[in-house]
Backbone as numpy.savetxt, mean C-alpha at the origin, in Angstrom:
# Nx Ny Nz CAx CAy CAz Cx Cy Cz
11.82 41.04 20.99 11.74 40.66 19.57 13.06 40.04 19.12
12.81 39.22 18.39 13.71 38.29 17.67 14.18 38.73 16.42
15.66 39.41 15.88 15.92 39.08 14.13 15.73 37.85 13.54
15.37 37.71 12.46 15.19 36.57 11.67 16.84 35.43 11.73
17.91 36.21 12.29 19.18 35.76 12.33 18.92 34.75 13.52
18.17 35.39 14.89 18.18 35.10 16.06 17.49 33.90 16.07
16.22 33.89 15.20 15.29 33.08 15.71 15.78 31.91 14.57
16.61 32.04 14.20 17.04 30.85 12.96 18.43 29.92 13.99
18.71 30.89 14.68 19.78 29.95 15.72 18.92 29.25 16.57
17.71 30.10 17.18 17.11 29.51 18.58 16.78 28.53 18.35
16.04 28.27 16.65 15.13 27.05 16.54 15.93 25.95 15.72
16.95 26.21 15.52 17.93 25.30 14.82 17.57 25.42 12.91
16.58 26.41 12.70 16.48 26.24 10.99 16.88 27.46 10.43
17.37 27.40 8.76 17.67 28.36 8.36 17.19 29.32 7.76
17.90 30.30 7.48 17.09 32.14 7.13 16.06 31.76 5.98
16.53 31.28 5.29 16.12 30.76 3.87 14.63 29.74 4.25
14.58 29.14 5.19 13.30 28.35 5.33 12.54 29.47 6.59
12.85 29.87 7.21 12.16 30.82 8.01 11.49 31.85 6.83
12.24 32.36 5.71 11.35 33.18 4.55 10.80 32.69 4.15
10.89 31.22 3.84 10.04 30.51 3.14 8.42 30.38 3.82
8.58 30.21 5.00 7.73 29.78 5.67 6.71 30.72 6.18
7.30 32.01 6.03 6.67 33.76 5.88 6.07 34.02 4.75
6.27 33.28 3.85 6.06 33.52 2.42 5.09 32.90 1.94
4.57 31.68 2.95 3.59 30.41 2.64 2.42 30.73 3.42
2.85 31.83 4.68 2.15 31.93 5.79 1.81 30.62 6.51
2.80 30.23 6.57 3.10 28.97 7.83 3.71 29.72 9.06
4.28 30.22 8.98 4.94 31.10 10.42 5.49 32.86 9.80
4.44 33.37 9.67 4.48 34.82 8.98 5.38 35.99 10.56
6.25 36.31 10.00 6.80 37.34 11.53 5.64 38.14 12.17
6.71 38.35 13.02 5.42 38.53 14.09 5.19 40.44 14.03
6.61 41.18 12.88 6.33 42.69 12.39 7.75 42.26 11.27
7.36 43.01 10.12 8.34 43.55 9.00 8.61 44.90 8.98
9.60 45.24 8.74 10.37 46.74 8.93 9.52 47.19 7.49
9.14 48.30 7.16 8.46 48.56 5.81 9.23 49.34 4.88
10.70 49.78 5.22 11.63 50.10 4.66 13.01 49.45 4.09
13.42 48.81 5.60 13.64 47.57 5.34 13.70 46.53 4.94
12.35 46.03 5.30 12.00 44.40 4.85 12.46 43.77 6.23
13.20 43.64 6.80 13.56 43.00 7.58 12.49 42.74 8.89
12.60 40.95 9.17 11.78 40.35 9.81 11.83 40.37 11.12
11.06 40.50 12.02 11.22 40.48 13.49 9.85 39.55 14.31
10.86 38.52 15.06 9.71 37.79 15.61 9.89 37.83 16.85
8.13 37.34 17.77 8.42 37.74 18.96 8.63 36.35 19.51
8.68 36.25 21.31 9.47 35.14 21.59 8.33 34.14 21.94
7.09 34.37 21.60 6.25 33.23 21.70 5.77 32.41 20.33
6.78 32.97 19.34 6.97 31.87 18.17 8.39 31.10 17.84
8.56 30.76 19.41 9.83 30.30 18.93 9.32 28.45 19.17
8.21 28.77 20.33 7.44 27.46 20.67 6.63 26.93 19.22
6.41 27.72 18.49 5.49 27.38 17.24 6.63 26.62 16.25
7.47 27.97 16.10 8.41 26.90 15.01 8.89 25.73 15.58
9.33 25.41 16.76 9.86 24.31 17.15 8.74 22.74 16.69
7.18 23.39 17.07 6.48 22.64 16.88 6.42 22.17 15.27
6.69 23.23 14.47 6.21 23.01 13.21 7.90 21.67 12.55
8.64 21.91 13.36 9.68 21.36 13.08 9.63 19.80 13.32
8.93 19.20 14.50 8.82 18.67 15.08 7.96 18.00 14.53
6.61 18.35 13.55 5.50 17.87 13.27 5.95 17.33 11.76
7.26 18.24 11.12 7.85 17.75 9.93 8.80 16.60 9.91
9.13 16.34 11.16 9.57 15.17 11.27 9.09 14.18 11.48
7.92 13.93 12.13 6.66 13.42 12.13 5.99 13.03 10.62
6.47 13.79 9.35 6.36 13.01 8.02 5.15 13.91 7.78
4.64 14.69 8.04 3.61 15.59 7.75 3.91 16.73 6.86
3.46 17.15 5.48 4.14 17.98 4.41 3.63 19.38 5.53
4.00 20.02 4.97 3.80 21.66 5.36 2.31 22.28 4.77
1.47 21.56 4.02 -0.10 21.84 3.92 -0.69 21.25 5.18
-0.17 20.01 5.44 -0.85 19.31 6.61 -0.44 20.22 7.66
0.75 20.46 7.53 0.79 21.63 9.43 0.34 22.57 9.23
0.07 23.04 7.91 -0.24 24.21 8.08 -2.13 24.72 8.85
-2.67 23.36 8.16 -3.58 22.67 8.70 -4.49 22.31 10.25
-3.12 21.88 10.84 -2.84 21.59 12.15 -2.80 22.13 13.10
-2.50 23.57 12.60 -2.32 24.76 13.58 -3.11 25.61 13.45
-4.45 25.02 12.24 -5.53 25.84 12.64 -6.49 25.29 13.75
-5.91 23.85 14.23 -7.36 22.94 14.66 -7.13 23.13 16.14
-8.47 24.23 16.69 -7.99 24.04 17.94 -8.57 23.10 19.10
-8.89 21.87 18.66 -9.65 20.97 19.63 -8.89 19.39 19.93
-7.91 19.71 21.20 -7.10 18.69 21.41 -7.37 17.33 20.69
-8.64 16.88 21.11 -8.81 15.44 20.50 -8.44 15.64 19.26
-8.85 16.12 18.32 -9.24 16.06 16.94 -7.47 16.04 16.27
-6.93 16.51 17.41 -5.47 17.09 17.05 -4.39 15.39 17.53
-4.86 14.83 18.58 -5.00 13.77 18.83 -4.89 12.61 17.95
-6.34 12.39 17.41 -6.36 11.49 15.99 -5.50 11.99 15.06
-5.05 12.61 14.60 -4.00 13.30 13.24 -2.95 12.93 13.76
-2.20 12.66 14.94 -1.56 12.49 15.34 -1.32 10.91 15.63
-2.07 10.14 16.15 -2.23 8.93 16.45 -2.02 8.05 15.05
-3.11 8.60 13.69 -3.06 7.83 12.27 -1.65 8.17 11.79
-0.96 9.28 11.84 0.32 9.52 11.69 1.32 8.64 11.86
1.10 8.10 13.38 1.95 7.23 14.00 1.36 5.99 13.03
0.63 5.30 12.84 -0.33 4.23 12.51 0.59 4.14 11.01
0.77 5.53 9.74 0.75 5.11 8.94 2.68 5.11 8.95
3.39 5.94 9.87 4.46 5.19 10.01 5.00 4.02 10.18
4.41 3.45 10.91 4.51 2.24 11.92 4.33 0.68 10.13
3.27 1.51 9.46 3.03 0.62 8.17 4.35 0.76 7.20
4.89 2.30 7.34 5.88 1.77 6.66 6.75 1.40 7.07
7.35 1.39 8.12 8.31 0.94 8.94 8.21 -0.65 8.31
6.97 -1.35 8.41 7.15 -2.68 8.20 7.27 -2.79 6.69
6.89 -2.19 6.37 6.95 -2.53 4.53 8.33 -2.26 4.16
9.39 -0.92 5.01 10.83 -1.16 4.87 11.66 -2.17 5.28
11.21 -2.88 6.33 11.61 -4.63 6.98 11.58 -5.53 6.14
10.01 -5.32 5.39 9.69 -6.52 4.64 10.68 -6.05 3.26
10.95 -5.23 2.59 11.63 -4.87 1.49 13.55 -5.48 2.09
13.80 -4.53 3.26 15.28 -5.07 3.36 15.11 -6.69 3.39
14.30 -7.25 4.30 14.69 -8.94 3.85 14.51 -9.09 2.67
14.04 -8.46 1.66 13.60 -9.21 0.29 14.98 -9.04 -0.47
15.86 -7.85 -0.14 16.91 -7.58 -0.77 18.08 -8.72 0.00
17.96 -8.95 1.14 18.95 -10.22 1.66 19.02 -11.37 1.21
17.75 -11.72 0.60 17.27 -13.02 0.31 17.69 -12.82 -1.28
17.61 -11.54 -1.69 18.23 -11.57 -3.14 19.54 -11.18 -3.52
20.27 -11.10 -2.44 21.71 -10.51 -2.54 22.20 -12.38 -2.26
21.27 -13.42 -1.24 22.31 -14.64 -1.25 22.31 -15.35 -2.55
20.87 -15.20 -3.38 20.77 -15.69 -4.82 21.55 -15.13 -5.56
21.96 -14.10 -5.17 23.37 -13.49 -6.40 24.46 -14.11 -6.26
24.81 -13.71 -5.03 26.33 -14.34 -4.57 26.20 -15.53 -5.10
25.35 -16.62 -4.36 25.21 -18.00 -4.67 25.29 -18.22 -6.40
24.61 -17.79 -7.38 24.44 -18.19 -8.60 24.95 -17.07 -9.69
25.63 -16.13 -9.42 26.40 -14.69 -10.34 25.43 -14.26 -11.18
23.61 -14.69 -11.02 22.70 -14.01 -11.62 22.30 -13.11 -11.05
21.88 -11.58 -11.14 21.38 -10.77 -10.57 19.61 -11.17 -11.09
19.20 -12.31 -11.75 18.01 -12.14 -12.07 17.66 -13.51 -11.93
18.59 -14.41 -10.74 18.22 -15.92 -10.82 17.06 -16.16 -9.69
16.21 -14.79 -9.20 15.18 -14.96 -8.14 14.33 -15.50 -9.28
13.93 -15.00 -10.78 12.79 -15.18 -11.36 12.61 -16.77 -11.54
14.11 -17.57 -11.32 13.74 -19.21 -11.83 13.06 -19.68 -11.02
12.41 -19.09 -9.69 11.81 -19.93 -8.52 10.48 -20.23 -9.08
9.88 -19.68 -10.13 8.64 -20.20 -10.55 8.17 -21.30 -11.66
6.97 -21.95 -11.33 7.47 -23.19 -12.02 5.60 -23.06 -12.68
5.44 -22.85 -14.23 4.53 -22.75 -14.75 3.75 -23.80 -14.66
2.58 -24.40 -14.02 1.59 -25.16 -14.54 0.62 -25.21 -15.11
0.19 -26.15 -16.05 -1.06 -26.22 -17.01 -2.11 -27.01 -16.52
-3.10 -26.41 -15.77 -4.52 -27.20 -15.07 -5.42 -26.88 -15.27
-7.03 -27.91 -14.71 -8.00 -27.48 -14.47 -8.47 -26.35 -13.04
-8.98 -25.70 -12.79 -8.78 -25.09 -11.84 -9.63 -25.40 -11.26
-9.86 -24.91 -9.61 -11.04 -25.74 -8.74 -12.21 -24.82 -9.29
-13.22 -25.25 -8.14 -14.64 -24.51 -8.71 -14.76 -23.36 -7.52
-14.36 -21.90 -7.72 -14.80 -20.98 -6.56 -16.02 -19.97 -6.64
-16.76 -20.49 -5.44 -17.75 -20.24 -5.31 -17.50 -18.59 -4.02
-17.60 -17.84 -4.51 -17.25 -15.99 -4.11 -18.61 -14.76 -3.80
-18.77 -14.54 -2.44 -19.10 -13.37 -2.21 -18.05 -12.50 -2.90
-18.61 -11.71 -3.38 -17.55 -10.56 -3.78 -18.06 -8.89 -3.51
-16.94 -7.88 -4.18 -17.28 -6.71 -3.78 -16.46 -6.58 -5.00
-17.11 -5.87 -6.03 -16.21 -5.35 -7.35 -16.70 -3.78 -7.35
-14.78 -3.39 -7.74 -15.13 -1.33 -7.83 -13.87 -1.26 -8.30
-13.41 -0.10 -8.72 -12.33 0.29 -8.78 -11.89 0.90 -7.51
-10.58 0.47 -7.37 -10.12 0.33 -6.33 -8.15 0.31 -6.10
-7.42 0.65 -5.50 -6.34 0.48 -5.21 -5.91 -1.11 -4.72
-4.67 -1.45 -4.76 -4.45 -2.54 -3.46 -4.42 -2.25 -2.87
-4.09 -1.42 -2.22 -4.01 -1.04 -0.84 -5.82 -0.56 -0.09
-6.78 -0.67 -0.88 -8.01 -0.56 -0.20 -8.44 -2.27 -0.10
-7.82 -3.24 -0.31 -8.34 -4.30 -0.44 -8.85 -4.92 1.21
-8.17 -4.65 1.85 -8.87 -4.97 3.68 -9.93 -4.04 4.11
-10.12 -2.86 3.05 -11.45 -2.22 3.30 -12.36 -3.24 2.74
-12.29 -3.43 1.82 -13.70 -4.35 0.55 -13.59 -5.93 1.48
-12.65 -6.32 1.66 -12.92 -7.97 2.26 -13.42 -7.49 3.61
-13.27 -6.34 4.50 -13.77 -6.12 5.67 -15.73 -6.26 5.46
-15.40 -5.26 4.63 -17.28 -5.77 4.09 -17.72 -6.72 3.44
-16.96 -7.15 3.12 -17.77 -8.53 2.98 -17.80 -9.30 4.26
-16.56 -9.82 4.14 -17.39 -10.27 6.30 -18.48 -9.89 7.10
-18.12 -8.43 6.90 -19.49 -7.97 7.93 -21.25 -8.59 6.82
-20.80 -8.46 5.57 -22.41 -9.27 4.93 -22.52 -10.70 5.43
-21.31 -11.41 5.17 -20.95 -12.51 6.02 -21.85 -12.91 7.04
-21.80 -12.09 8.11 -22.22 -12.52 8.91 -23.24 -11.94 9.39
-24.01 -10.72 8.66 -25.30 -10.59 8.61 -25.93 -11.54 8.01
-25.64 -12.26 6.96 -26.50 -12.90 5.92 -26.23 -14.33 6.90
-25.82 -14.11 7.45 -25.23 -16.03 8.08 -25.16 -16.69 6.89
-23.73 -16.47 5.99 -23.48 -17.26 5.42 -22.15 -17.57 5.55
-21.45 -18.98 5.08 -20.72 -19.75 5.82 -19.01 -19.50 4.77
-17.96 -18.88 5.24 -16.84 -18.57 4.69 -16.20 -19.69 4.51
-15.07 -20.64 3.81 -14.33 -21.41 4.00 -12.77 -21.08 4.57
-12.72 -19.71 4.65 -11.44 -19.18 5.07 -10.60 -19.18 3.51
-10.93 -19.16 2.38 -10.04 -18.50 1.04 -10.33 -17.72 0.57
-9.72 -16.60 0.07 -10.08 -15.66 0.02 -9.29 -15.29 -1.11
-10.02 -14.36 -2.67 -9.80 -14.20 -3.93 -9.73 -12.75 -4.35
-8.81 -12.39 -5.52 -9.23 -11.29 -6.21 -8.89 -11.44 -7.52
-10.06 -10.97 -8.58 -10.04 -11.34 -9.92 -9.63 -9.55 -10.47
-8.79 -9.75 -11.61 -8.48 -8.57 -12.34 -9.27 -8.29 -13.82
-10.30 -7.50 -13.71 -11.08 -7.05 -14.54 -10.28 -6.22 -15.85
-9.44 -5.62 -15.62 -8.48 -4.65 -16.70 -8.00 -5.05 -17.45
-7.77 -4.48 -18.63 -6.32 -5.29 -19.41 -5.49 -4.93 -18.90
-5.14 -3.57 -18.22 -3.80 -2.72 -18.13 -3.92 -2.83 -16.41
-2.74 -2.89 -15.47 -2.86 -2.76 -14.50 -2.23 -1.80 -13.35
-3.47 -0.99 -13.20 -2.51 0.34 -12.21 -2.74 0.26 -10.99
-2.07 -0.28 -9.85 -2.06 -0.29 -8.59 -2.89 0.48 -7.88
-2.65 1.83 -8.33 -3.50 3.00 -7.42 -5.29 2.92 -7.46
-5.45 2.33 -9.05 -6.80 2.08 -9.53 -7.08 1.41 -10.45
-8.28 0.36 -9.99 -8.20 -0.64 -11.66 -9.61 -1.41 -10.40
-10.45 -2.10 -12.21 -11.06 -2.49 -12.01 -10.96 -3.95 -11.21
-11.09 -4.14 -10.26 -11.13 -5.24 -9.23 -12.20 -5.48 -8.37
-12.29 -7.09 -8.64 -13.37 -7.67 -7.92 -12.67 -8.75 -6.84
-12.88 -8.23 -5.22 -11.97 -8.86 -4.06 -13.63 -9.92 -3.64
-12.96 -11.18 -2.93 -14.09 -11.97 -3.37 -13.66 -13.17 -1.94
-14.97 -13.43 -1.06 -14.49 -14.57 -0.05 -14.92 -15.89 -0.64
-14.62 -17.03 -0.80 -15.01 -18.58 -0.48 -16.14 -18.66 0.18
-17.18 -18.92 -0.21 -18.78 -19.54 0.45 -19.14 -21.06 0.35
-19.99 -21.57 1.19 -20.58 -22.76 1.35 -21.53 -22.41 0.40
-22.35 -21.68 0.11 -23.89 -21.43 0.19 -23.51 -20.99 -1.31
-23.62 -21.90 -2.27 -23.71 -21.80 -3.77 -24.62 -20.84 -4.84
-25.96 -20.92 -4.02 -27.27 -20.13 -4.15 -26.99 -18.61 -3.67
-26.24 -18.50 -3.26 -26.00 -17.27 -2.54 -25.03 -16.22 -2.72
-24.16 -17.07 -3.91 -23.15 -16.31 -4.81 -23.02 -15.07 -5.67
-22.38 -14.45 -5.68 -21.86 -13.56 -6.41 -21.09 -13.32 -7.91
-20.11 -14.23 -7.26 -19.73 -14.93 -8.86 -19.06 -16.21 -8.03
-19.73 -17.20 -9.49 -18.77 -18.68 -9.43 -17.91 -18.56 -10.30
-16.85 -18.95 -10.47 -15.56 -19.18 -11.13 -15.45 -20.36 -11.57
-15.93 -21.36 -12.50 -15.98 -22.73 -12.99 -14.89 -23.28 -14.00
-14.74 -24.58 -13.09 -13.58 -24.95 -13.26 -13.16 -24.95 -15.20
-11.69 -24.24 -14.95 -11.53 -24.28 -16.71 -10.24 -24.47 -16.57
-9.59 -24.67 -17.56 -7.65 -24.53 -17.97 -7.18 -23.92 -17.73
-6.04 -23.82 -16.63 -5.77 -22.28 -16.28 -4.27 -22.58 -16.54
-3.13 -21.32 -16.84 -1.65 -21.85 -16.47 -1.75 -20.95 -15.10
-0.97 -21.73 -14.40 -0.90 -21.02 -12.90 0.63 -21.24 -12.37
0.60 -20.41 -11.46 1.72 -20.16 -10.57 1.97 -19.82 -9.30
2.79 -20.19 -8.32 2.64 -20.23 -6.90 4.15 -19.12 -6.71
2.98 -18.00 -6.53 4.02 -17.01 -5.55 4.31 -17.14 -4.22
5.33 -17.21 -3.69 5.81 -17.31 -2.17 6.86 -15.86 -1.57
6.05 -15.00 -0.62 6.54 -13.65 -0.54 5.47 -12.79 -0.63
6.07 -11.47 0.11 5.31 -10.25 -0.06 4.23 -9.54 -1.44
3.27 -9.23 -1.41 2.38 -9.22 -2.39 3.35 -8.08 -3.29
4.42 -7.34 -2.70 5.07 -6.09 -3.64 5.79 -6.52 -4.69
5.96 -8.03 -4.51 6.89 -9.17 -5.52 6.19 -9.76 -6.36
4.61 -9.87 -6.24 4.18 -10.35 -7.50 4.24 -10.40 -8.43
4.55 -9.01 -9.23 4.91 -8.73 -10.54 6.38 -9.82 -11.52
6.89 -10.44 -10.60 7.75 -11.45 -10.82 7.26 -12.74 -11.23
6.22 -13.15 -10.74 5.23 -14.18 -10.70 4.29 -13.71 -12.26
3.95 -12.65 -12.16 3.54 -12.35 -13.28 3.86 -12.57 -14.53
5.41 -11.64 -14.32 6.16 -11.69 -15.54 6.28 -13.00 -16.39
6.84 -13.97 -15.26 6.96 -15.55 -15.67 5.60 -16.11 -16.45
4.66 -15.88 -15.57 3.40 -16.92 -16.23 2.94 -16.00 -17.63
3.05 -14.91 -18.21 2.92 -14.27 -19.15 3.99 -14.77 -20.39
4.74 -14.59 -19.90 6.01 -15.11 -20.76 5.46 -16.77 -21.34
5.26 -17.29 -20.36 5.49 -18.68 -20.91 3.67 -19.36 -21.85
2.78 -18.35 -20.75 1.40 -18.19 -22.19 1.97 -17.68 -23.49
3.05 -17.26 -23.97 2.89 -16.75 -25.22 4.20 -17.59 -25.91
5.02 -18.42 -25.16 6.12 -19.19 -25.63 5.74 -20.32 -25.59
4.37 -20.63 -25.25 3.24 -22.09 -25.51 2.00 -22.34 -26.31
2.10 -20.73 -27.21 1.01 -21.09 -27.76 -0.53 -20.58 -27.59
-0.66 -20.78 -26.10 -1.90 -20.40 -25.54 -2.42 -18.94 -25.72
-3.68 -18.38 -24.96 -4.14 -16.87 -25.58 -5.22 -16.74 -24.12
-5.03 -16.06 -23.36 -5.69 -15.88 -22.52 -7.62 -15.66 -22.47
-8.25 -16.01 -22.29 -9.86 -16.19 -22.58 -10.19 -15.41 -21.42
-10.16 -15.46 -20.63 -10.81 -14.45 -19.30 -9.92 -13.92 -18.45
-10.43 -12.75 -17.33 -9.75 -12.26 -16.59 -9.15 -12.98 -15.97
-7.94 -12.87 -15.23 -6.85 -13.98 -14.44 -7.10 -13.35 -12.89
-7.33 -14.50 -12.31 -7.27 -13.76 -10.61 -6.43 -14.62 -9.77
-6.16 -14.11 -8.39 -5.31 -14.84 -7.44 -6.10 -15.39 -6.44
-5.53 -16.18 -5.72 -6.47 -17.33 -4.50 -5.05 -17.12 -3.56
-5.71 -16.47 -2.51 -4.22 -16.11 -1.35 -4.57 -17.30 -0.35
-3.53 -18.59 -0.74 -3.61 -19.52 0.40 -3.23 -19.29 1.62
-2.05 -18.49 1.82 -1.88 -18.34 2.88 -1.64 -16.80 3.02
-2.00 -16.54 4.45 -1.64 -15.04 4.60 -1.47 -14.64 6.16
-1.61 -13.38 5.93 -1.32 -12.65 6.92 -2.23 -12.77 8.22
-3.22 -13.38 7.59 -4.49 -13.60 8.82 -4.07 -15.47 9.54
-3.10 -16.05 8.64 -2.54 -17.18 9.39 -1.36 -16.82 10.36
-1.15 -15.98 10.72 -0.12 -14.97 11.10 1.50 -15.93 10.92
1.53 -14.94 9.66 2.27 -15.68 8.85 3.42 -14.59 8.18
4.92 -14.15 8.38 5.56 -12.98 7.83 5.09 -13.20 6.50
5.67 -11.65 5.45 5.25 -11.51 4.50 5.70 -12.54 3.87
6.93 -12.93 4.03 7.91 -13.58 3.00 7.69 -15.07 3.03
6.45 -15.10 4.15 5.94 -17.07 3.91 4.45 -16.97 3.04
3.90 -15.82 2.79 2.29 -15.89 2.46 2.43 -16.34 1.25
1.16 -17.28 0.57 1.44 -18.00 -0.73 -0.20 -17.65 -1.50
0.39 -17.13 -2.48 -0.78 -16.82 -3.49 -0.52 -17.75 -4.83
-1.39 -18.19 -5.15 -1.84 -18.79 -6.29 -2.15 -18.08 -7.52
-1.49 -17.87 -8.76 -2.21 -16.68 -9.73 -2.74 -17.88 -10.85
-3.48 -17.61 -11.19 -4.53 -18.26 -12.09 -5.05 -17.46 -13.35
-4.60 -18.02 -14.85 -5.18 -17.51 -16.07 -5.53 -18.37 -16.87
-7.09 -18.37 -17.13 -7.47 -18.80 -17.50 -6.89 -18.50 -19.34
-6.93 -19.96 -19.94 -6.12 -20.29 -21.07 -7.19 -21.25 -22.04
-6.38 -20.65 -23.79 -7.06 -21.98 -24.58 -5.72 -21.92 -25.34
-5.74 -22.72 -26.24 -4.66 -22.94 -27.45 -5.11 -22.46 -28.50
């Protein structure tokens, strides 16, 4: 048997998280003195805590291990393990794509002594907009579920044999916009007019060409908002984006080009 002193050296953690972790029944000792209090573990939890240590570094909270160590069927233990890696690996790139975004905005500082001279890269236009003709899939929804909803549509795609042009849309139904959830309708480019979901007909839009990671939009935003209300104009319908280029042109974040589009009157 192990003191709680002992087994806090063996496994490299401290007294204070070993109680903690007795206390959560994540790694409960293996006997308590009943006069005492004092904890005693035996030496085949020294392999457990190591694991539980191991699985917290792995980015997994302490509900999830706690979880983990009830499941006793390798595979299953397997997949939890594998999506783990999967959803690291996503952020790993989304921290890449963020440090270049800060390089690229640290040379616009130096270069111009604005800490806010990234926002002049956008250049407001006043147009007719094309005519898009959209399978769609409208729900509330996150961004981050958006390659679920365009995944199904493809797959109708190509049950229905109907013909994609390769552009691909999402219109914002909300006034207010919350990332995690909001009403959104994600929407592909069709040949087959009759076969639509929604058409989008051509009207006045002010628009703007974002260039960069979709986490930067809100910059693109800011601008074309600003300048609808320092022109006069009043927005008439929901505003959506047309992603010309992307990630499926295999293309880094910081070249993909979205189009934002709001529809406008005076």
């Amino acid at each position: 048997m192990l003191t709680i002193g002992q087994m806090s050296k063996a496994c490299g953690v401290s007294v204070k998280t070993l109680r903690h972790y007795d206390k959560i029944g994540l790694l409960k000792a293996d006997e308590t003195d009943p006069y005492t209090g004092y904890r005693y573990y035996a030496d085949g939890q020294i392999g457990i805590m190591l694991l539980i240590s191991r699985l917290k570094r792995y980015g997994f909270s302490l509900s999830d291990i706690q979880s983990l160590l009830q499941i006793k069927e390798p595979k299953q233990l397997q997949r939890q393990l594998k999506f783990q890696r999967l959803r690291l690996d996503r952020e790993m790139e989304h921290l890449s794509v963020t440090i270049r975004e800060i390089e690229r905005h640290l040379e616009n500082f130096e270069r111009t002594g604005d800490i806010m001279s990234y926002q002049n890269q956008y250049e407001v236009v006043l147009k007719e907009s094309e005519l898009l003709v959209l399978a769609t899939s409208r729900q509330e929804m996150s961004v981050e579920d958006f390659g679920n909803y365009y995944g199904k549509i493809f797959e109708r795609l190509a049950k229905e044999h109907l013909t994609p042009t390769g552009l691909t849309a999402a219109i914002y139904h909300d006034e207010e916009f919350d990332p995690a959830c909001s009403d959104i309708e994600v929407g592909v480019e069709i040949m087959e007019q009759d076969k639509a979901d929604q058409i989008l007909n051509p009207t006045l839009c002010a628009t703007t060409i974002h260039v960069g990671p979709y986490a930067s939009l809100p910059d693109a935003y800011g601008k074309i908002t600003a300048w609808i209300k320092a022109e006069g104009y009043r927005v008439t319908r929901a505003p959506y984006e047309v992603y010309r280029k992307t990630s499926f042109d295999k293309l880094a974040p910081e070249d993909w080009e979205t189009e934002i589009y709001f529809p406008v009157a005076k």
